[in-house]
C-alpha positions as CSV (number, residue, x, y, z in Angstrom):
1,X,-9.6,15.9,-12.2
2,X,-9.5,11.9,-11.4
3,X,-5.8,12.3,-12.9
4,X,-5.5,14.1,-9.3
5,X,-6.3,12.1,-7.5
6,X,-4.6,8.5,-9.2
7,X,-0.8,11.1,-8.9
8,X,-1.7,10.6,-4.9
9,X,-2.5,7.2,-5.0
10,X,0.5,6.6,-6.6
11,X,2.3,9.0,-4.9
12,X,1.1,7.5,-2.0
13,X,1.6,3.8,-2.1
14,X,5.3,4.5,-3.6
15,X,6.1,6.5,-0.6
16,X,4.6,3.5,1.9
17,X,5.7,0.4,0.1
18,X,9.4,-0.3,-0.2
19,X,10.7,-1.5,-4.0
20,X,7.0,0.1,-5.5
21,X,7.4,-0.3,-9.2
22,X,6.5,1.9,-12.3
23,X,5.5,0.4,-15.3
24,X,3.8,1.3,-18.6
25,X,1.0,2.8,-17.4
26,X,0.8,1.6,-13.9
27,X,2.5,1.6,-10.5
28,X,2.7,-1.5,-8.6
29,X,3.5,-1.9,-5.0
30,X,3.5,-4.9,-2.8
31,X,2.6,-4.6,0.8
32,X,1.9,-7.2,3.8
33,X,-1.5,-8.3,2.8
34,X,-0.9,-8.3,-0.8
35,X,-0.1,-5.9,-4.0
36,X,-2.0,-2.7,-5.1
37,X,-1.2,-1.9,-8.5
38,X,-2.7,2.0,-9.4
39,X,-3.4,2.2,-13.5
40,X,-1.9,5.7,-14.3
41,X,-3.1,5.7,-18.0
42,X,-5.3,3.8,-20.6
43,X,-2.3,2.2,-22.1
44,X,-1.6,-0.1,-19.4
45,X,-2.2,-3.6,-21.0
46,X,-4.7,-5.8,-18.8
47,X,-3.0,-9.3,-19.5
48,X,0.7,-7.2,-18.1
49,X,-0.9,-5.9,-15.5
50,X,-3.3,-9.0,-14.3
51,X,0.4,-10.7,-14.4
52,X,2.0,-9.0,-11.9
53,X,2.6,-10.4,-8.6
54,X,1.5,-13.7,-9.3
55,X,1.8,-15.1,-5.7
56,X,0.0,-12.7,-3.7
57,X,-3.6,-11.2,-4.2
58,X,-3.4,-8.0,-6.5
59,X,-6.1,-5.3,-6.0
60,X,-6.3,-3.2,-9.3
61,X,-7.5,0.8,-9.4
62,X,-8.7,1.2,-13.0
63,X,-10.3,4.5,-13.7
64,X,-10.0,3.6,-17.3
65,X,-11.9,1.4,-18.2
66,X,-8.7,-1.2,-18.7
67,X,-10.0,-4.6,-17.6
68,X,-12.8,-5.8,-17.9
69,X,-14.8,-6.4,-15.4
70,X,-15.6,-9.8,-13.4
71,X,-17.3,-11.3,-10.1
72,X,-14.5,-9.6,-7.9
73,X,-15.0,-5.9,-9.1
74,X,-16.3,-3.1,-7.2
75,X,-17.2,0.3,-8.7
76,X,-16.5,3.6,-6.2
77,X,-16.6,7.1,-6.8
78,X,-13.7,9.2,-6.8
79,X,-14.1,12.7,-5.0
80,X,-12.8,15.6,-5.1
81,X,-13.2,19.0,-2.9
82,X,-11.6,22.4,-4.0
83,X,-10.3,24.2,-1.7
84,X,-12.0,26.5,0.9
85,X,-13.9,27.1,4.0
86,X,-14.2,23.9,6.2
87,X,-17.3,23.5,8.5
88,X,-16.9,23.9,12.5
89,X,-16.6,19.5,13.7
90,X,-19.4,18.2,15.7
91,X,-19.6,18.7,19.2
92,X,-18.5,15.5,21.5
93,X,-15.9,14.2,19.8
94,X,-11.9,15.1,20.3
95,X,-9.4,14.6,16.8
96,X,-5.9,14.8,17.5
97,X,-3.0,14.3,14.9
98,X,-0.9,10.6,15.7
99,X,2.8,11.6,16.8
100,X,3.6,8.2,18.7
101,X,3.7,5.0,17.5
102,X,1.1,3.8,21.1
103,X,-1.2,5.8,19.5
104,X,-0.9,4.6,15.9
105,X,-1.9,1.4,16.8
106,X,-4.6,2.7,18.0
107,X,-5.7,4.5,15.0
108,X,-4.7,1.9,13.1
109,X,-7.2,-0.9,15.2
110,X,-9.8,1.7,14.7
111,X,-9.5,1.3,11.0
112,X,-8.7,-2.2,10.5
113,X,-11.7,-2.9,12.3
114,X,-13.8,-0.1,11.8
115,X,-13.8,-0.2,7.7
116,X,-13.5,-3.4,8.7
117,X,-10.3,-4.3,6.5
118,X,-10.1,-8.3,6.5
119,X,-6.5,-8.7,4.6
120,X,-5.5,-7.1,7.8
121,X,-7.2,-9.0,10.4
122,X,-7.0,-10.1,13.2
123,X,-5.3,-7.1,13.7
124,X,-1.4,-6.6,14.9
125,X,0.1,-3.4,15.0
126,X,2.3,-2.0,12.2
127,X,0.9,-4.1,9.6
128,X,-1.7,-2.0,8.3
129,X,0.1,0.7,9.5
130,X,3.8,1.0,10.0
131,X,5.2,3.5,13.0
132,X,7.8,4.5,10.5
133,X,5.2,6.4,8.3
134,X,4.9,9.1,11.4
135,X,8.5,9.9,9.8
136,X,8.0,10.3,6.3
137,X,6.8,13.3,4.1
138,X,3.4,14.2,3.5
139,X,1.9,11.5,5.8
140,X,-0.5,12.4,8.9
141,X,-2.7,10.4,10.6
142,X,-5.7,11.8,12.6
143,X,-7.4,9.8,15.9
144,X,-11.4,10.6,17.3
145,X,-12.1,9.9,20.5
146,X,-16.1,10.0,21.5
147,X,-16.1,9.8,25.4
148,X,-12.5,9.8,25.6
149,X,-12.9,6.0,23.6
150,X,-11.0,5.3,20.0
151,X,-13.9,5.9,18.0
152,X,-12.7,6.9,14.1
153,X,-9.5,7.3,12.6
154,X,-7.7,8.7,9.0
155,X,-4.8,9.1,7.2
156,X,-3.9,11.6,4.7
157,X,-1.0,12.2,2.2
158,X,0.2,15.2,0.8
159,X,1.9,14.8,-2.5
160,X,2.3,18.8,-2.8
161,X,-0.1,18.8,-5.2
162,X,-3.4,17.7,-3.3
163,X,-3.8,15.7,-0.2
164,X,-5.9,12.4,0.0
165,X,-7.8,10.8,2.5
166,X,-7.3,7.5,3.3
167,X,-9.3,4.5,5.1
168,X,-11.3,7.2,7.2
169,X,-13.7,4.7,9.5
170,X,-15.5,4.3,12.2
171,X,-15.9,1.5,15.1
172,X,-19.8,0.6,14.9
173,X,-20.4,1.4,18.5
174,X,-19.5,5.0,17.4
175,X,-21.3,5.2,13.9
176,X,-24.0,8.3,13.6
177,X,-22.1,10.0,16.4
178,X,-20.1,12.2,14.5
179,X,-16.9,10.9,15.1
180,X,-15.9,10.3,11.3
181,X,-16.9,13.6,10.4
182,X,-14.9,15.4,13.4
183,X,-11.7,13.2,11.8
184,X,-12.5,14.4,8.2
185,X,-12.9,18.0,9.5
186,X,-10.0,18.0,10.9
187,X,-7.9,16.7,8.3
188,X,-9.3,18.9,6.1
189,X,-8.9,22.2,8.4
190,X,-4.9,21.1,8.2
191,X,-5.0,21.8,4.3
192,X,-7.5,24.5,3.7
193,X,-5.7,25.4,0.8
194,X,-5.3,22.5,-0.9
195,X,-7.7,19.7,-3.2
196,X,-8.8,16.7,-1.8
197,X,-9.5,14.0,-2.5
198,X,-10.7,10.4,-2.2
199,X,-12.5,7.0,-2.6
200,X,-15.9,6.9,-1.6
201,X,-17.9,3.9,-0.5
202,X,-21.9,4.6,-1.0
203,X,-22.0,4.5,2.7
204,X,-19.6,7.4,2.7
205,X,-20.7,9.8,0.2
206,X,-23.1,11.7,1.6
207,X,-20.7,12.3,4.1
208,X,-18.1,13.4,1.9
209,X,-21.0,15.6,-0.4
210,X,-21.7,18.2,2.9
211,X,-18.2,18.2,3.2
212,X,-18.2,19.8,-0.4
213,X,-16.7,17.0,-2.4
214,X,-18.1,16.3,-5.8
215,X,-17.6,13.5,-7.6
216,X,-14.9,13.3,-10.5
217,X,-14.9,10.2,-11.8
218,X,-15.7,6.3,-11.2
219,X,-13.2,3.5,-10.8
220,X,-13.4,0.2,-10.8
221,X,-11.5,-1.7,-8.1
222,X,-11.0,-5.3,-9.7
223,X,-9.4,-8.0,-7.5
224,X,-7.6,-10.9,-8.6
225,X,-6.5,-14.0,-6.3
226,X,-2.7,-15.5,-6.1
227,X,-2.0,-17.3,-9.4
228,X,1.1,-19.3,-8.2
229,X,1.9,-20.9,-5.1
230,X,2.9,-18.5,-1.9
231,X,2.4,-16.1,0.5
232,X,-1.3,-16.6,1.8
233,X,-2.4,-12.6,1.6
234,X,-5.5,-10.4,0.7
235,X,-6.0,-7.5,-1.2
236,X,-6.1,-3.9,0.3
């Protein structure tokens, strides 16, 4: 079932970075802070796909086993819950679904400095998150507020096939409040017919277990710095 969730990555990053490529095995997609490139199959070839984007910093998903692994890797879980019943959220904390593009950037600061995300910081609105993904198919993005205060935000695409969480965090002057559960409650109440999935960090998972995700699969996340001269960028 990891082949489920790598269709949404891909899926995913095609729909939110303009001129995403396809290769043999891979898709690659260059954003602001650098270039994600998603290994699709065990064909991909590593030195092809440790070439690509030479001037920015590439951050490669390999649930395959591809590349070998070096002092940047990082080994997650990949998740997946089957459909079904979904939990009543915590008490004290108010999710709503992003609409406005105030409010994105609000969701988005939440994440950027919640998970924290450093290719993204200091933060400016619409990098991490542009207002024109409100617009496009399959994309929501969720906001929890504990005391009426940004406290955790999501987002989630829906490929029509299963939906994937994405970059669900929490400001640390919310943590063990509920506030990331609410937001993952809530995203998956709006697809209670659908798989999810995701990318656990070991912080998350148990989390994401009494949520009724098990895990599918392990990937390594391998990260590679610019090899030619140019844009100053990090990996996401």
């Amino acid at each position: 079932m990891i082949g489920m969730h790598l269709a949404n990555a891909a899926a995913m990053w095609a729909s939110r970075a303009a001129g995403a490529v396809r290769g043999d095995g891979y898709l690659l997609a260059e954003h602001a802070a650098g270039a994600r490139v998603i290994l699709l199959g065990a064909q991909a070839r590593p030195e092809r796909v440790l070439g690509l984007a030479p001037r920015r910093t590439l951050v490669v998903e390999d649930a395959f086993g591809v590349i070998e692994p070096g002092p940047g890797t990082v080994r997650m879980p990949v998740m997946i819950r089957r459909p079904g019943r979904v939990a009543a959220p915590p008490a004290g904390v108010r999710v709503s679904e992003v609409h406005d593009p105030d409010e994105l950037a609000v969701a988005e600061r939440v994440i950027v400095d919640g998970f924290p995300l450093p290719a993204y910081q200091p933060w400016s609105p619409g990098r991490a998150l542009s207002p024109d993904l409100l617009g496009r198919p399959g994309w929501r993005v969720w906001l929890g507020r504990h005391g009426g205060a940004p406290a955790a935000a999501a987002y989630t695409y829906d490929d029509g096939t299963a939906v994937g969480v994405y970059w669900l965090a929490t400001l640390p002057e919310h943590r063990s409040r509920g506030a990331g559960r609410a937001v993952l409650t809530a995203a998956l109440a709006a697809c209670p017919d659908r798989h999810v999935t995701l990318v656990a960090t070991e912080a998350g998972r148990p989390l994401y277990e009494s949520a009724g995700f098990v895990t599918a699969g392990v990937a390594a996340w391998h990260t590679r710095p610019p090899r030619e001269p140019g844009p100053a960028a990090g990996g996401s």
